[in-house]
C-alpha positions as CSV (number, residue, x, y, z in Angstrom):
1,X,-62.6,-26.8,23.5
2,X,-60.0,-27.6,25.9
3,X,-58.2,-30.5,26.7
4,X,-57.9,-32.2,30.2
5,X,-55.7,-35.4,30.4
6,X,-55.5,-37.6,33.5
7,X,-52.6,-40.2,34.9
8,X,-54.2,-42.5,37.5
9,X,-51.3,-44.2,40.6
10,X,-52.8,-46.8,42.3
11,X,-56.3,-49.1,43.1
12,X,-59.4,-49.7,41.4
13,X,-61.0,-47.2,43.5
14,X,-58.9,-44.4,42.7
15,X,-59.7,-45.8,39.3
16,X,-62.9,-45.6,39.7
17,X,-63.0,-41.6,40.6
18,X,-61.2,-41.1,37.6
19,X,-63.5,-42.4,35.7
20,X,-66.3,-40.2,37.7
21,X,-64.0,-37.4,37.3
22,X,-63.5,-37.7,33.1
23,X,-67.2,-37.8,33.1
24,X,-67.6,-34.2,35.0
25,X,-65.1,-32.9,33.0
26,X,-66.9,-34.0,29.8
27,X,-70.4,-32.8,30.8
28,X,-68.8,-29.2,31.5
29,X,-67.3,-29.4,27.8
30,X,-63.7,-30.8,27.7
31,X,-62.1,-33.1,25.4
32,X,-60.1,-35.7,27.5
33,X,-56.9,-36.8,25.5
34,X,-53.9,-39.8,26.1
35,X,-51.5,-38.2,29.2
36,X,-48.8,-37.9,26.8
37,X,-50.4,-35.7,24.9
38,X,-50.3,-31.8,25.4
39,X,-53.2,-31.0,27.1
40,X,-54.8,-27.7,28.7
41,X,-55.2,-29.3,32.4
42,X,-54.0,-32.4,33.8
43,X,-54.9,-34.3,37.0
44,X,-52.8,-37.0,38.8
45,X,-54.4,-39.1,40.9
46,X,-51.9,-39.8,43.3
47,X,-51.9,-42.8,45.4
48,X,-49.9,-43.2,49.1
49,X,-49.9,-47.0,49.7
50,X,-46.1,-47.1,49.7
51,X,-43.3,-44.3,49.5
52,X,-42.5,-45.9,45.7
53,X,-46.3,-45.0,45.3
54,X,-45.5,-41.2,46.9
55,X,-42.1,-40.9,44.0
56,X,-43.7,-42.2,41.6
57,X,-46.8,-39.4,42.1
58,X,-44.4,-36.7,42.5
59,X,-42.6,-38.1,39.3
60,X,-45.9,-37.6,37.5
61,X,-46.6,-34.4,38.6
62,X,-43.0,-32.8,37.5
63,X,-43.1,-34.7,34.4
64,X,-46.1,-33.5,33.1
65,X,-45.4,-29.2,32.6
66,X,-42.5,-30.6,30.2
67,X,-45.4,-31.5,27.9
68,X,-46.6,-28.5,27.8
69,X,-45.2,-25.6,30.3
70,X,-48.5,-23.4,30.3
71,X,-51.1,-26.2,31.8
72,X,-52.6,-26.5,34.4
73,X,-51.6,-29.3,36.8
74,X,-53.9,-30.4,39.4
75,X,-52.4,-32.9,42.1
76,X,-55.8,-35.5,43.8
77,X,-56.5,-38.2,45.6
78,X,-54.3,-40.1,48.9
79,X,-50.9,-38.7,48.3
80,X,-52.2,-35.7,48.4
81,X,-54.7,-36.0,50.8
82,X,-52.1,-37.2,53.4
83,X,-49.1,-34.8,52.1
84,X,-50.6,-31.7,51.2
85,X,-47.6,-29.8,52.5
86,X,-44.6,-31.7,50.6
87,X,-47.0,-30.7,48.0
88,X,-47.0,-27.5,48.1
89,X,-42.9,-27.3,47.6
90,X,-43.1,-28.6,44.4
91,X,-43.4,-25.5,41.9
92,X,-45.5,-27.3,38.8
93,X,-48.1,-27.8,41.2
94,X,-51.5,-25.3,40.8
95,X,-53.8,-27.1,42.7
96,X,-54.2,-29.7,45.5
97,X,-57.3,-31.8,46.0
98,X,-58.2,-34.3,48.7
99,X,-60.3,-37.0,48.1
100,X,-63.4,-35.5,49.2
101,X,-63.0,-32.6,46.4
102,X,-62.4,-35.3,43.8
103,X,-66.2,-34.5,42.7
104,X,-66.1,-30.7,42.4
105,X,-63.1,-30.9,40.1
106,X,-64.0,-29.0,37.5
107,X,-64.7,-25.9,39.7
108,X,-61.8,-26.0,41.5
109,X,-60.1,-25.9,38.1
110,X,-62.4,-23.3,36.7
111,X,-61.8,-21.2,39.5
112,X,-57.9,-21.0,38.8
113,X,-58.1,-20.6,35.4
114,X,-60.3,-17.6,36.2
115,X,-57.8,-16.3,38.7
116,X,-54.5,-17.9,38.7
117,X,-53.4,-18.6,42.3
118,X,-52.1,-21.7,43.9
119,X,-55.0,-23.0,45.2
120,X,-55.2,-25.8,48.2
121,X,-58.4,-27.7,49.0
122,X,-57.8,-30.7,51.8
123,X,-60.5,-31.5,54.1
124,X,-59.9,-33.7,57.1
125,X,-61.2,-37.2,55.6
126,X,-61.2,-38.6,59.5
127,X,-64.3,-36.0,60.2
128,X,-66.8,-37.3,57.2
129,X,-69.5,-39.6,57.9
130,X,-71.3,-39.4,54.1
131,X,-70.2,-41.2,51.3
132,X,-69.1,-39.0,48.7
133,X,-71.4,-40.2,45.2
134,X,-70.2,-39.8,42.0
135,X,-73.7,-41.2,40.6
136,X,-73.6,-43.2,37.7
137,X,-70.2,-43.5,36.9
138,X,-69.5,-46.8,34.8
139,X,-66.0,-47.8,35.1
140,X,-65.0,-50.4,32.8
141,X,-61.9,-52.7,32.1
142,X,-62.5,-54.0,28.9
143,X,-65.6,-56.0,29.1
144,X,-66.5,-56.1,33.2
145,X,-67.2,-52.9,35.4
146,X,-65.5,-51.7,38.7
147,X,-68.6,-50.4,40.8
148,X,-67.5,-48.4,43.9
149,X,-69.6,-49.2,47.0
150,X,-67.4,-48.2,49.9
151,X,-64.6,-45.9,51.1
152,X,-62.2,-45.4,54.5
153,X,-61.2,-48.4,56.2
154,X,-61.7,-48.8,60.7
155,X,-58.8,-51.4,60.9
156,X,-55.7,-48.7,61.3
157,X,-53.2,-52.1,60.3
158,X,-49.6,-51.1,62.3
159,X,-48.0,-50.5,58.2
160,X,-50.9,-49.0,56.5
161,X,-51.2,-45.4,56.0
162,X,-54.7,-45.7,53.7
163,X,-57.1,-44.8,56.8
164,X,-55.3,-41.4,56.9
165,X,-56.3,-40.8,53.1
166,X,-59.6,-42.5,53.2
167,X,-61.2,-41.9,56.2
168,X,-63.8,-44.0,58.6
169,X,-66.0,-46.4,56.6
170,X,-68.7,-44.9,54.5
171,X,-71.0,-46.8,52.9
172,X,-72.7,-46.1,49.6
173,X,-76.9,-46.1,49.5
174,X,-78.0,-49.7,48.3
175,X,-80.5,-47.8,45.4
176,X,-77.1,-46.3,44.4
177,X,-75.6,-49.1,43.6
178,X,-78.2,-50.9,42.1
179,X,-79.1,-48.4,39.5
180,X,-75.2,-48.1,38.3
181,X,-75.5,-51.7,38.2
182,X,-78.6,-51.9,36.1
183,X,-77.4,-49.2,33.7
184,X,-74.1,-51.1,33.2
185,X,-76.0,-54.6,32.5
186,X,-78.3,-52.5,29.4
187,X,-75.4,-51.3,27.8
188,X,-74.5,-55.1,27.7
189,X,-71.6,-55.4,30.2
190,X,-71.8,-58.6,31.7
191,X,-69.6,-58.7,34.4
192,X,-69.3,-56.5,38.1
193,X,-66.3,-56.3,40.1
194,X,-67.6,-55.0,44.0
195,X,-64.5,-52.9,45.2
196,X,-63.9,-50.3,47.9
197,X,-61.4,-49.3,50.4
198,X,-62.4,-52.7,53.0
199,X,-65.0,-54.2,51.4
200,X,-66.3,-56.2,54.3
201,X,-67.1,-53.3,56.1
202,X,-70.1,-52.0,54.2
203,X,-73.0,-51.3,55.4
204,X,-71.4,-51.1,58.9
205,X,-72.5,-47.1,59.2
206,X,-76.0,-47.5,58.5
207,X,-78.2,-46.7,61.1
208,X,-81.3,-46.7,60.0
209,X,-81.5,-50.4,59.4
210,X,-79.2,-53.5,58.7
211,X,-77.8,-54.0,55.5
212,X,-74.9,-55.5,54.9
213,X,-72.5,-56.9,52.2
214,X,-74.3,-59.9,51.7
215,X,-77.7,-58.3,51.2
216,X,-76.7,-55.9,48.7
217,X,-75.0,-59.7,46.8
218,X,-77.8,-60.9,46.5
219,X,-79.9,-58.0,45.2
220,X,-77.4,-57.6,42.4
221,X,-77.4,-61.0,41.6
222,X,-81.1,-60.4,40.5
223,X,-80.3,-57.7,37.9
224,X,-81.0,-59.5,34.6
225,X,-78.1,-59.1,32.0
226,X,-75.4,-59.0,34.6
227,X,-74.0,-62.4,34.5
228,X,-70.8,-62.4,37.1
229,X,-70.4,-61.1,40.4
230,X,-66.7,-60.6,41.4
231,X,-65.5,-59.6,44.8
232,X,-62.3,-56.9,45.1
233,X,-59.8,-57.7,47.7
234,X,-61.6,-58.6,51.5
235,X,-61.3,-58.9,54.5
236,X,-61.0,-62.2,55.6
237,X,-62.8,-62.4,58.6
238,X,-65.8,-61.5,56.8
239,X,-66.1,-65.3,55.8
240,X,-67.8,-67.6,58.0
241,X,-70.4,-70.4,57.6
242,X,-73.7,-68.1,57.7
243,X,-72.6,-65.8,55.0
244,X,-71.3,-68.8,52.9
245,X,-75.1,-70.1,53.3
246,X,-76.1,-67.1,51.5
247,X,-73.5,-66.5,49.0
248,X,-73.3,-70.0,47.6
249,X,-77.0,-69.7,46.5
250,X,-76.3,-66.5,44.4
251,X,-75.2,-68.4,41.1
252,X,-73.5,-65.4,39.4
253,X,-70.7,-65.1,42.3
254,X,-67.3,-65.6,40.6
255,X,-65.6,-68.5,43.0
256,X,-62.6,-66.5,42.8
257,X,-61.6,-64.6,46.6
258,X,-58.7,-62.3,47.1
259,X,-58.0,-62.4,50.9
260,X,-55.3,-59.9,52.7
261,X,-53.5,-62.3,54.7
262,X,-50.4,-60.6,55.0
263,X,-48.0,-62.9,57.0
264,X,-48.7,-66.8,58.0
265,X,-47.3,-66.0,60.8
266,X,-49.2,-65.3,64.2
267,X,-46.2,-63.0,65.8
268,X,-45.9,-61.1,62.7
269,X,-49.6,-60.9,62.5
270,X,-50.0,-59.3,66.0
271,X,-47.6,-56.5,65.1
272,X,-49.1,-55.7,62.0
273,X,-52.7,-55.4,63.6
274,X,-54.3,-57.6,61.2
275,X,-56.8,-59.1,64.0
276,X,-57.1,-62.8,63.3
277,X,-54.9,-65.9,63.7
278,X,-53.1,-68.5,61.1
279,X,-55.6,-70.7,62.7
280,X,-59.0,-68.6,62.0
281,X,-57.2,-68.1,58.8
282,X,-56.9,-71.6,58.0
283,X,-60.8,-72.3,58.8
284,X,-61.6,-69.3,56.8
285,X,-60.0,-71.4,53.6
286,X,-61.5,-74.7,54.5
287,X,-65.0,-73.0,54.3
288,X,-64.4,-71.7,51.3
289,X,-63.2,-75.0,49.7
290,X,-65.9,-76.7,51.1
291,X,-68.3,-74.8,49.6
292,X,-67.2,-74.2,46.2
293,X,-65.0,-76.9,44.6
294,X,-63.3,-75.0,41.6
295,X,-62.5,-72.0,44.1
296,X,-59.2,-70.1,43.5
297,X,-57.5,-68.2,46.4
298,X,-55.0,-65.4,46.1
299,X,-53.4,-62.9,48.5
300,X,-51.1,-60.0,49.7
301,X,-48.0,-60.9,51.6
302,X,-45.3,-58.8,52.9
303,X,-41.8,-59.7,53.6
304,X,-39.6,-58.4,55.8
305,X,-42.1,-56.3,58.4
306,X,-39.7,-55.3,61.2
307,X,-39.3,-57.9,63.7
308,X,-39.5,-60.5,61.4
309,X,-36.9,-63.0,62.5
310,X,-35.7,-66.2,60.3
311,X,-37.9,-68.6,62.4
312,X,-41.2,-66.2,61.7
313,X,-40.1,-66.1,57.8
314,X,-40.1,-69.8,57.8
315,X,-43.5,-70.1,59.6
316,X,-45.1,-68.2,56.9
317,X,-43.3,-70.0,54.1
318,X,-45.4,-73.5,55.4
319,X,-48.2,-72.0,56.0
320,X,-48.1,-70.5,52.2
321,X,-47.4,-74.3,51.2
322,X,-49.6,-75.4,53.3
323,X,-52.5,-73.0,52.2
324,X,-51.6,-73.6,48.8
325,X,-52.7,-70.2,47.1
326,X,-53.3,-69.7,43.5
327,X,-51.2,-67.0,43.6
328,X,-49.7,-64.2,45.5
329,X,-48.8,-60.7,45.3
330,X,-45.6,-60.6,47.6
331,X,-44.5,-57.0,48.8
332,X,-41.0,-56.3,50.5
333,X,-41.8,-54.2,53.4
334,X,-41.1,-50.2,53.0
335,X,-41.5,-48.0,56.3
336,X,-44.5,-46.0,55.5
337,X,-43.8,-42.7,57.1
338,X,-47.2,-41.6,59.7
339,X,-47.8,-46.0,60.7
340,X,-46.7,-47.1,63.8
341,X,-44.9,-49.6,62.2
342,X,-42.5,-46.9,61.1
343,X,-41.4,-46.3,64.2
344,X,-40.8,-49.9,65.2
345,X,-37.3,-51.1,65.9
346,X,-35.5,-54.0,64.2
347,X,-36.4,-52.8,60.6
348,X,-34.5,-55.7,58.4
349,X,-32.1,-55.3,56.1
350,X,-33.0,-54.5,52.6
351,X,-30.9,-58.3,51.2
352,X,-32.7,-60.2,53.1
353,X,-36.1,-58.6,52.3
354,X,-35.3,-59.4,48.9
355,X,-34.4,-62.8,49.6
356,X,-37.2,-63.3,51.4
357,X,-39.4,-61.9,48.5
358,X,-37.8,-64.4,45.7
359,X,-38.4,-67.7,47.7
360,X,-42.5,-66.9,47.9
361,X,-42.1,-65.3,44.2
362,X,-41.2,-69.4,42.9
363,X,-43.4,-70.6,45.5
364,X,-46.7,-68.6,44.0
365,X,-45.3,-69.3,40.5
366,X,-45.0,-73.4,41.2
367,X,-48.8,-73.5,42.5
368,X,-50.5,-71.4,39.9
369,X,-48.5,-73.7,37.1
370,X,-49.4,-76.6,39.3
371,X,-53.1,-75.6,39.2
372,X,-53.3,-74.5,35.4
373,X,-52.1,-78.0,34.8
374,X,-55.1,-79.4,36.6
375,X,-57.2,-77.8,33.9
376,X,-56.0,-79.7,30.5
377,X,-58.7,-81.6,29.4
378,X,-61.9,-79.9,31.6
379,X,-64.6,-77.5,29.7
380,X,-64.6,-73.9,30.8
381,X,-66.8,-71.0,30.6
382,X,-64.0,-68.0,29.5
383,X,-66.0,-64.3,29.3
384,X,-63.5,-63.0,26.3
385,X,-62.3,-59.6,27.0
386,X,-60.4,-58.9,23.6
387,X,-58.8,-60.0,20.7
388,X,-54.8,-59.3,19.4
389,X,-52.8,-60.4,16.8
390,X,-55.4,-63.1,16.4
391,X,-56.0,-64.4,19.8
392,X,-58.5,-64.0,22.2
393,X,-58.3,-63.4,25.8
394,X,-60.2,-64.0,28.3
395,X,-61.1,-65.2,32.5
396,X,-62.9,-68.5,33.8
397,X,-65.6,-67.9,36.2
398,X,-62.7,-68.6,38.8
399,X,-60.3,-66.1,37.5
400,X,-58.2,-67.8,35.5
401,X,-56.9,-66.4,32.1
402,X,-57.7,-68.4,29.3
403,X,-55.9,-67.8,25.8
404,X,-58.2,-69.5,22.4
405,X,-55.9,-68.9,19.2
406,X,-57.5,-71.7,17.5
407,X,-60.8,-70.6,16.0
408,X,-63.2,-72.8,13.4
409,X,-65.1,-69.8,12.5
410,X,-64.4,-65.8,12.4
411,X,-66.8,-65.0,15.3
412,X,-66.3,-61.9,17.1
413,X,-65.9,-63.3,20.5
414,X,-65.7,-59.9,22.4
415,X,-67.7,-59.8,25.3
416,X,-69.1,-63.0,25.0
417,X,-68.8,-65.9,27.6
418,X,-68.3,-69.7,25.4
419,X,-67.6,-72.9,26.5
420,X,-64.4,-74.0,25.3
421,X,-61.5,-77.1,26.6
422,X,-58.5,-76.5,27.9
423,X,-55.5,-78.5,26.0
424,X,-52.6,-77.0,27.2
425,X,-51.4,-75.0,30.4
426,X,-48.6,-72.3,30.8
427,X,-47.1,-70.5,33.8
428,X,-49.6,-67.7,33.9
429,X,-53.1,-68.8,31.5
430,X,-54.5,-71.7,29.9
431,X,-54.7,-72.5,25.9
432,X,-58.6,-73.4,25.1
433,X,-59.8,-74.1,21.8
């Protein structure tokens, strides 16, 4: 039997595929094994999103044919959908996939191992209009699963390279989804998280009728055994007051939403091509806490985007205090090579990017502490993912991570959603008991 191993760069979509990819492999007959391990064939699934992203896949590739010298090394997914030709100057490399060959992997590989010969399969992701389906594919983290329903992205964002990789927005068949879905709640997973490429936008390419996000909600919220519904990172114009009429009556919705906003400022915003204002930003939030009380908000923000002056950083600062997020992923701007923002003058200096970065790093560190402290004494519903060196960890509905290391019986707790009090709160999680 031989061995395939895989080392996954990047989202929970690419993720995803390499989940859908492990399964091919093992229906054809392969043992998968750990990445360090020597193996017959191994796959990087390369991700783009920044040039640390683009090292760091090139890193893997090289690193791998000093485990074993003789294997095959496949190179997939965005870095080398987008860089095929830096690709194919690095010697270790046998085969490149795009993402749209990601499902006939085990051919491609078959193929070389029949008849050695540097191989090259990229097609042009802008020119696909179908959804490429992996079928029932089952990706879990621990106790929830990651269900793909989307992929490519129409918003072409001034820094973002991801459209390139990805493609236009294609959406996956309702009846798709649904019977993943209902396959993951009978093997007792309790917990979905909806991702794809830009979330909001499914459904968008449908033409023979109207289906959108929201519809395909609330038809998952009516698979029994599936008791959470948890959004991936969206868009935030996608929230207004008529989809909030719908979502708040689908009970299993986790009142947890990561929204992109990028920069809190409006100049900043217009350069980057992210389509709304501070202001429609700001109403977007208020909805939100309107409508559900316990809500948590977190985000992406990037420093340092070229242009950014000292009075624009500072505008974003108070809108970050004003907006008060839960807590945010900050990223110091790095030119993406192929973006338009690239090209733009005024790059800043690398100090003052990292300067930049530190003062939003406390900020989002202060508020989530703030908020974890608004916790001690209130019951909580924590869905325990696993248990080490005797304590159990686990997320509120709301996305909060809950530690219980005070137990009055030896209950396996694994998978299981229980109602305990928070006592105590930390930087990062809560202590329940």
């Amino acid at each position: 039997m031989k061995k395939v191993a895989f080392i996954t760069l990047g989202c929970k979509v690419n993720q995803y595929e390499t989940n859908a990819m492990t399964q091919k492999f093992i229906e054809s007959g392969y043992e998968v094994v750990n990445q360090h391990e020597k193996a017959d064939i191994y796959i990087i699934n390369t991700c783009t999103v920044t040039n640390m992203s683009d090292r760091k896949s090139r890193q893997m590739l090289r690193r791998v044919k000093d485990i074993n010298n003789q294997a095959i090394v496949v190179a997939c997914g965005c870095y080398a959908q987008v860089a095929k030709n830096e690709l194919e100057k690095i010697e270790e490399i046998d085969i490149i996939l795009g993402n749209n060959e990601k499902k006939e992997i085990v051919k491609y590989v078959e193929e070389f191992a029949e008849k050695p010969a540097n191989s090259l399969s990229c097609s042009d992701v802008m020119y696909k209009k179908e959804f490429v389906d992996f079928g029932n594919v089952t990706y879990t983290e621990k106790t929830r699963a990651v269900i793909k329903v989307q992929d490519g992205c129409d918003r072409f964002c001034s820094y973002c390279i991801i459209p390139y990789a990805r493609g236009r927005v294609r959406s996956r068949k309702p009846e798709s989804i649904i019977s993943e879905i209902e396959k993951i709640a009978k093997d007792g997973i309790k917990e979905v998280v909806i991702t794809g490429i830009h979330v909001a936008s499914y459904g968008k390419d449908f033409k023979e009728q109207e289906y959108r996000l929201i519809d395909l909600l609330e038809e998952i919220n009516k698979i029994e055994g599936i008791e959470r519904i948890r959004l991936g990172s969206i868009e935030p114009l996608l929230i207004n007051e008529e989809f909030m009429k719908r979502l708040t009556k689908l009970e299993k919705i986790c009142h947890h939403f990561h929204l992109s906003l990028q920069s809190g400022c409006d100049e900043t915003l217009k350069r980057m091509n992210r389509r709304y204002t501070t202001e429609q930003f700001r109403e977007i939030v208020k909805i939100l806490r309107k409508n559900y009380e316990d809500v948590i908000l977190t985000t992406d923000i990037i420093v340092g985007f070229p242009g950014e002056t000292e009075k624009e950083f500072e505008e974003t600062y108070q809108f970050l205090k004003e907006i008060k997020f839960y807590k945010m992923h900050i990223f110091k701007y790095s030119p993406r090579k192929g973006t338009k923002a690239a090209m733009m003058k005024e790059q800043i200096d690398g100090n003052k990017k990292e300067e930049r970065s530190q003062r939003l790093i406390e900020l989002s560190n202060k508020n989530e502490k703030q908020y974890n402290e608004t916790y001690v004494g209130k019951t909580v519903q924590v869905l325990f993912e696993e248990e080490k060196d005797g304590i159990y960890k686990g997320h509120t509905k709301n996305y909060i991570q809950a530690y219980l290391s005070e137990q009055n019986n030896k209950e396996n707790l694994e998978n299981k959603i229980v109602e305990v009090k928070c006592y105590k709160a930390e930087q990062d999680h809560i202590i329940v008991k």
